[in-house]
PAZA-815623 format. One record per residue (C-alpha): residue in three letters; x, y, z. Coordinates in steps of 0.25 Angstrom, whole numbers, padded with zeros to 4 digits, always signed. Example, Ala and Ser with C-alpha at 12.3 -4.5 7.8 and 13.67 -1.06 7.14 Angstrom:
BEGIN
ALA+0049-0018+0031 SER+0055-0004+0029 
//
This chain:
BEGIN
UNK+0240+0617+0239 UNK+0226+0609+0238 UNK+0228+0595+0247 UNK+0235+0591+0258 UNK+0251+0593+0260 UNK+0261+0583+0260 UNK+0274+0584+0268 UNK+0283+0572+0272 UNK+0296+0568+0278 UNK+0307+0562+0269 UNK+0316+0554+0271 UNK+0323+0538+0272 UNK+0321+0532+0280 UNK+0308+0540+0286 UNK+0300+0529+0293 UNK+0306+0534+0308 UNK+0302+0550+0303 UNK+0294+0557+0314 UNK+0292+0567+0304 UNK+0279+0563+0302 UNK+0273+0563+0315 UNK+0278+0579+0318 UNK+0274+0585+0303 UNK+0259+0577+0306 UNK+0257+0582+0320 UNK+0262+0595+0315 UNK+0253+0596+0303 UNK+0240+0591+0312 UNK+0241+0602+0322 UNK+0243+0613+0310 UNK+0232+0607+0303 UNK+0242+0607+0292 UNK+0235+0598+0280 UNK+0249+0590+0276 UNK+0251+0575+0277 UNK+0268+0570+0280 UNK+0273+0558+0279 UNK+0286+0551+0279 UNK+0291+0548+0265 UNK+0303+0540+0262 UNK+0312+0546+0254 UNK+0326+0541+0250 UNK+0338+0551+0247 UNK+0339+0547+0233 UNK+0324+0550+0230 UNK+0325+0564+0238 UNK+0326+0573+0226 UNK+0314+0566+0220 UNK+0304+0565+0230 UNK+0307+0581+0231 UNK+0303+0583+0216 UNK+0291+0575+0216 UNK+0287+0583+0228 UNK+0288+0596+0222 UNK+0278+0592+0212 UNK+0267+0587+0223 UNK+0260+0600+0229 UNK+0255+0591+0242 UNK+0269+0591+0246 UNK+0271+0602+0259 UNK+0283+0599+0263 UNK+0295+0588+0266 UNK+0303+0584+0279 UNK+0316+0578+0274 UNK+0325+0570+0284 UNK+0337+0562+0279 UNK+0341+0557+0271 UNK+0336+0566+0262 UNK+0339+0579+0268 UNK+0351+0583+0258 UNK+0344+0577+0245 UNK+0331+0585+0248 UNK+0340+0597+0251 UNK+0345+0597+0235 UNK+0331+0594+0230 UNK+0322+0605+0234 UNK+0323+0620+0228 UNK+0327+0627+0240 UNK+0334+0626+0253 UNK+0332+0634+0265 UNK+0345+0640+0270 UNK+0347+0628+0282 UNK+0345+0618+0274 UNK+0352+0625+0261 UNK+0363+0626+0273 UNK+0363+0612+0278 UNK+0362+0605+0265 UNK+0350+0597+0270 UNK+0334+0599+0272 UNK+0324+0593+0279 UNK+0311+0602+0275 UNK+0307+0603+0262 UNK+0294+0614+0258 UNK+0286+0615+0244 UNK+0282+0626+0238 UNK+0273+0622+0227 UNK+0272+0628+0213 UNK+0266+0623+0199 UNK+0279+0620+0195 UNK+0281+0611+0209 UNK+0285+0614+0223 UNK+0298+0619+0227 UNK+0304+0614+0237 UNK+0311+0620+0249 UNK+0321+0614+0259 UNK+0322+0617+0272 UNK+0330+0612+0286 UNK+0323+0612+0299 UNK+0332+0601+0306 UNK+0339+0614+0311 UNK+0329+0620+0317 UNK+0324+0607+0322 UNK+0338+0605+0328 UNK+0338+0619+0334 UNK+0324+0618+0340 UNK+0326+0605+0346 UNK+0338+0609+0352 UNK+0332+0624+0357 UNK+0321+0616+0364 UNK+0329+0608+0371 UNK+0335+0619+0378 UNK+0348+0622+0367 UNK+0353+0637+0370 UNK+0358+0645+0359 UNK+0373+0642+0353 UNK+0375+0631+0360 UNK+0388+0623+0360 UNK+0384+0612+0348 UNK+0389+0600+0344 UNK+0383+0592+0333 UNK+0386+0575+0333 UNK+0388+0571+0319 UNK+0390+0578+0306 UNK+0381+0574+0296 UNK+0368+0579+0291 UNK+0360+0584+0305 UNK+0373+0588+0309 UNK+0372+0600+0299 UNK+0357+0604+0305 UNK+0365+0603+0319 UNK+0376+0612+0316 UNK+0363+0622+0310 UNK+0355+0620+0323 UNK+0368+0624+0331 UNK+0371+0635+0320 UNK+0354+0642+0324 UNK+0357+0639+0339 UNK+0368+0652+0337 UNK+0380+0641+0338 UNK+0392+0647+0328 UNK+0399+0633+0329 UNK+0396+0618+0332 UNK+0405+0606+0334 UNK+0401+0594+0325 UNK+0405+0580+0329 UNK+0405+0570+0318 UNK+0407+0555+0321 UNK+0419+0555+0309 UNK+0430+0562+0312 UNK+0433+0560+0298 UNK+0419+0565+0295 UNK+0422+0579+0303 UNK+0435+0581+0294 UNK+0426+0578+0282 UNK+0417+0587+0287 UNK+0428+0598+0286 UNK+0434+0595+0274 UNK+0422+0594+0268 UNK+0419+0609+0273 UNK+0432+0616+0268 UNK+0430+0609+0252 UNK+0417+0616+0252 UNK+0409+0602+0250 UNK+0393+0602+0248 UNK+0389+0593+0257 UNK+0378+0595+0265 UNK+0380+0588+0277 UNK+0392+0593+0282 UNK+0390+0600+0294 UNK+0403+0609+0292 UNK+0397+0616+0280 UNK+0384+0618+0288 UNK+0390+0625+0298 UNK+0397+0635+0289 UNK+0384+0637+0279 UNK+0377+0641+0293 UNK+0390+0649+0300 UNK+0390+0638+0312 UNK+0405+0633+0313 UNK+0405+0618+0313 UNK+0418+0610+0320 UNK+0420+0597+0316 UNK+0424+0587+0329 UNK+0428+0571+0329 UNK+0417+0562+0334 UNK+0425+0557+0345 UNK+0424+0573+0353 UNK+0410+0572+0352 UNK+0408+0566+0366 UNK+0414+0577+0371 UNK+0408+0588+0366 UNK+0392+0582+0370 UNK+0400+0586+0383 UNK+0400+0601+0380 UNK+0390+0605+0369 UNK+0378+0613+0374 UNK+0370+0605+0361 UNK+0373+0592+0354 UNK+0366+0589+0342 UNK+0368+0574+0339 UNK+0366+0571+0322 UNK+0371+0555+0324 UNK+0361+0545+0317 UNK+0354+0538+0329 UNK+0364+0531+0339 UNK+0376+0538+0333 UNK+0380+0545+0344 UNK+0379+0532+0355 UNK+0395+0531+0357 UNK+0395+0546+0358 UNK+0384+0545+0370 UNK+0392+0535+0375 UNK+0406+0545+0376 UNK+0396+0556+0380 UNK+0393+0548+0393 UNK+0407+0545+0396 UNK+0411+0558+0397 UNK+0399+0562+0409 UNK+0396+0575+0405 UNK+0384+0583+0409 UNK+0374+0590+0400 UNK+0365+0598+0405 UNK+0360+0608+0399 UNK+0366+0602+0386 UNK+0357+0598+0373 UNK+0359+0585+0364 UNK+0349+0582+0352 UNK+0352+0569+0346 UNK+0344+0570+0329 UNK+0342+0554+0330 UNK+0329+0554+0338 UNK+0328+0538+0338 UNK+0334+0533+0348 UNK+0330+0543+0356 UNK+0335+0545+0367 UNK+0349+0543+0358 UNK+0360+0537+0366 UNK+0367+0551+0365 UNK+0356+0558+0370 UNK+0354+0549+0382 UNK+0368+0552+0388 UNK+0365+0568+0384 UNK+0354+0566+0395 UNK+0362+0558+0403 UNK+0372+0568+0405 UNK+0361+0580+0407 UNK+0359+0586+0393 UNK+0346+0588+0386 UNK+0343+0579+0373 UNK+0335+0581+0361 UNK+0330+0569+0353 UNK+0330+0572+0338 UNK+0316+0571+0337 UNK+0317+0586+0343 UNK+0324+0590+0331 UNK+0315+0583+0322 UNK+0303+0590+0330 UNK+0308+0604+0327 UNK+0312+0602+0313 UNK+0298+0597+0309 UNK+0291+0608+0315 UNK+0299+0618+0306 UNK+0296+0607+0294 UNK+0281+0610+0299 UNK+0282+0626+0299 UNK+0288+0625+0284 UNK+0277+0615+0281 UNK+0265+0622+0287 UNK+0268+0636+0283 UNK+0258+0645+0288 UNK+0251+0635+0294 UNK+0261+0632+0306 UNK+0256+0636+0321 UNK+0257+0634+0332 UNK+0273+0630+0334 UNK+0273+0625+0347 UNK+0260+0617+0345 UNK+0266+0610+0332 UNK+0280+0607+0338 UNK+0271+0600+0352 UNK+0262+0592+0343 UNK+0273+0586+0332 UNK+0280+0584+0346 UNK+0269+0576+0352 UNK+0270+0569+0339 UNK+0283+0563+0341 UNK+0284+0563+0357 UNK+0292+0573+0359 UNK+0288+0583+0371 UNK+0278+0596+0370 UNK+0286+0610+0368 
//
């Protein structure tokens, strides 16, 4: 394919994306010939922006972040088995042809949750629980699933949500965001509990993955103090990356336990957006992940 690719990050708002800064950096070292930028896209306008890219050869690839990962997901031909799992993507590869490209979807968030959580010391089927039950909650019940985990305890702030959540289940629904259906597509069992336990259980799981929108989980940190318990040894990641650290995060290392900032996750995720995007030409891993890390400030390997 004559000229220079063209891959991007999607998504609305997208001004805040670090994507950029790790796809460049990572590109630069490969001496890839690919250009990314940050292109906002709004949910509505998803399934167009997906056809009008088919039809232009430049494009290499797409990084898709919310909220656009479930519209994207039913606009490309084909989904990897993850994201065909999840109902959601954030990786989107051409293959062109005469008549257009055809697009592939794929989900690296759950790598990127697992590699995050493996390098910060996370052993194998750890006790899991997962904060919320939206859409990030379902690539946490999959992290947990690849970490050998056979069932996860999800804490949604509605405990009306949770029931939803179970009802929805047993009727069979479609919806791609319910972590219940997730967790039997990939044989994980999920169990649903009130918001109001979740304070609790911070105090016993080997890992917490924390899904809340920046700040969400503030009162949560502020029941998880009162208890006093210790954490060593013990692994939160919190997906918000900005406040970092998160209010949450800071009483998890108050009380001993190792964090994660999100932008871990978002780290490990792009390098497997890299691998697909570079194809034969990706080397070198641990040299890619140090210098998209000295991109974003995050610590060498």
């Amino acid at each position: 394919m004559p000229g220079r690719k063209r891959a991007a990050v999607l998504g609305h708002p997208i001004g805040h994306s670090r994507s950029p800064q790790l796809h460049r950096a990572a590109y630069e070292y490969l001496g890839f010939d690919c250009s990314y930028e940050a292109i906002d896209v709004e949910e509505a306008a998803a399934a167009d922006f997906a056809a009008a890219a088919r039809q232009d050869p430049a494009w290499n690839g797409l990084s898709v972040t919310m909220p656009l990962k479930a519209a994207m997901a039913a606009a490309v031909d084909h989904l990897d088995p993850l994201a065909h799992a999840l109902g959601v993507l954030n990786t989107v590869t051409f293959d062109h042809g005469p008549g257009g490209a055809v697009l592939t979807g794929w989900n690296t968030d759950v790598l990127g949750l697992v590699n995050a959580l493996r390098h910060a010391g996370a052993g194998d089927a750890p006790r899991g629980i997962v904060l919320g039950a939206g859409g990030t909650a379902c690539a946490a019940v999959a992290a947990f699933s690849r970490m050998g985990c056979t069932a996860v305890d999800v804490y949604a702030r509605s405990h009306q949500r949770g029931d939803q959540a179970q009802n929805t289940q047993s009727r069979g629904s479609a919806q791609a965001a319910n972590v219940s259906k997730v967790g039997a597509a990939l044989g994980i069992t999920v169990n649903l509990h009130p918001w109001n336990d979740a304070a609790q259980a911070c105090t016993e799981a080997d890992v917490v993955i924390c899904t809340l929108p920046p700040r969400g989980a503030d009162a949560l940190a502020d029941a998880f103090n009162a208890l006093g318990a210790a954490r060593t040894g013990a692994v939160l990641l919190d997906a918000a990356y900005d406040p970092w650290p998160s209010r949450i995060a800071q009483a998890w290392e108050s009380a001993g336990g190792t964090i994660v900032p999100g932008l871990e996750m978002l780290l490990y995720q792009a390098v497997e957006q890299v691998r697909l995007f570079t194809g034969n030409a990706f080397r070198d891993e641990d040299a890619v992940i140090n210098v998209m890390c000295d991109a974003v400030g995050l610590p060498a390997r």
